[in-house]
C-alpha positions as a Markdown table, in Angstrom:
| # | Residue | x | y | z |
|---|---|---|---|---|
| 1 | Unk | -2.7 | -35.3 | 47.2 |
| 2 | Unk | -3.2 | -32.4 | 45.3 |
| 3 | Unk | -0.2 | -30.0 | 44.3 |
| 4 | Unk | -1.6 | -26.3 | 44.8 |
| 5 | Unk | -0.4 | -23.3 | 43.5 |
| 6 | Unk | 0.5 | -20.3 | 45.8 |
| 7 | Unk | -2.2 | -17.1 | 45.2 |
| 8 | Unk | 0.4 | -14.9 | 44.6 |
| 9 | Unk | 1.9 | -17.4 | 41.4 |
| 10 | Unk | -1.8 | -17.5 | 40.0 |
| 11 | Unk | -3.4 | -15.0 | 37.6 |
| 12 | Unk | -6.0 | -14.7 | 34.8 |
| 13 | Unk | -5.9 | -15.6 | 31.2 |
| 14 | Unk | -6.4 | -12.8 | 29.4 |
| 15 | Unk | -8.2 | -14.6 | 26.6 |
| 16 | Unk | -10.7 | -17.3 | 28.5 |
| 17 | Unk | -10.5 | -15.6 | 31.9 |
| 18 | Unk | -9.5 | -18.8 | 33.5 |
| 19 | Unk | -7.8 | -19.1 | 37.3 |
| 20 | Unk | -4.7 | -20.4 | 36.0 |
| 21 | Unk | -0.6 | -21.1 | 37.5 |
| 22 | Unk | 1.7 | -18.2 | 35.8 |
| 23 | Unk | 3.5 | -21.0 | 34.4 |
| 24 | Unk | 0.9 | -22.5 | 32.0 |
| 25 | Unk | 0.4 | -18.8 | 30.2 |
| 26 | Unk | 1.8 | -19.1 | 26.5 |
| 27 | Unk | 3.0 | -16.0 | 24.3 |
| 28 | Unk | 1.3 | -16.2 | 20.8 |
| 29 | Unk | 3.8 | -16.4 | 18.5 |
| 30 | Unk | 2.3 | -13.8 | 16.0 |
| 31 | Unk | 1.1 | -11.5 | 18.3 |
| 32 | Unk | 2.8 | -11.6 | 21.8 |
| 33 | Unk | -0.6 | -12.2 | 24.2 |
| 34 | Unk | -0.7 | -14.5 | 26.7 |
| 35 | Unk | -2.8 | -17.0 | 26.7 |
| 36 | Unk | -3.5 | -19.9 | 28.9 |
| 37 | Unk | -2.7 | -23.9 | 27.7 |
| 38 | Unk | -6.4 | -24.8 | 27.5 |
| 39 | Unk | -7.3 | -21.9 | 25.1 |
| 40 | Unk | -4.1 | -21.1 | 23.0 |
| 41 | Unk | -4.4 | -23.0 | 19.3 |
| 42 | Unk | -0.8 | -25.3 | 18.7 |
| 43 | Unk | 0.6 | -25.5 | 15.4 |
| 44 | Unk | 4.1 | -26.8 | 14.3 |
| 45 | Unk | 5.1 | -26.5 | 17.9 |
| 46 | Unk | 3.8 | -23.1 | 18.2 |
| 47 | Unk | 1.1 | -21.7 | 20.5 |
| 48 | Unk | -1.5 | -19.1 | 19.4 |
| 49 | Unk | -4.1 | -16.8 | 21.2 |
| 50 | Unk | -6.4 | -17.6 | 18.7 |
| 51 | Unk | -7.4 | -19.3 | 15.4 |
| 52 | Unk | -7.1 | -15.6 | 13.7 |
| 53 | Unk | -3.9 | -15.3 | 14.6 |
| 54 | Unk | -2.6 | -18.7 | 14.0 |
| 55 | Unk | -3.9 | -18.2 | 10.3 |
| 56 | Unk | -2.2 | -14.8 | 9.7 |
| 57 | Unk | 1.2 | -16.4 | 11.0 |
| 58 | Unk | 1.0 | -19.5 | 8.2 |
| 59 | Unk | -1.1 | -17.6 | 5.3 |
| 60 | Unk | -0.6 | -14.1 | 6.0 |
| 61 | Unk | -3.2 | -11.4 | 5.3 |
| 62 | Unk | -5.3 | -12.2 | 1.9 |
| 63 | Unk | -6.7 | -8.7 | 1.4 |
| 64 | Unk | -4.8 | -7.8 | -1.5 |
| 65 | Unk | -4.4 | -9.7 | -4.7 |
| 66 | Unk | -0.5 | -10.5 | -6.0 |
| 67 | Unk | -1.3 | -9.9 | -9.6 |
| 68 | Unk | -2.1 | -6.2 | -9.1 |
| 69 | Unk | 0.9 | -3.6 | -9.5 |
């Protein structure tokens, strides 16, 4: 037998749009969004909304070049 969730402890994920259990949305730890466990990106022990933000948070942002003044 099954264990169901209540409706009212259910919502979306904001990032696949998945019927998912409040309890399995993860904060990015860059950004803050919520994300469910199926489509958040792990790292180190951290969860991420998305591959673009997972990379930011370990390489940071490689638009500028360190040898200019």
């Amino acid at each position: 037998m099954a264990f169901e969730v209540p409706e009212e402890n259910r919502t979306k994920c904001p990032v696949c749009g998945l019927d998912v259990p409040e309890s399995r949305l993860q904060k990015c730890a860059n950004c803050g969004t919520e994300s469910c466990e199926y489509c958040a990106k792990h790292e180190f022990g951290r969860a991420f909304c998305g591959k673009a933000c997972r990379d930011f948070f370990f390489w940071g942002d490689d638009d500028h070049d360190e040898t200019e003044s």
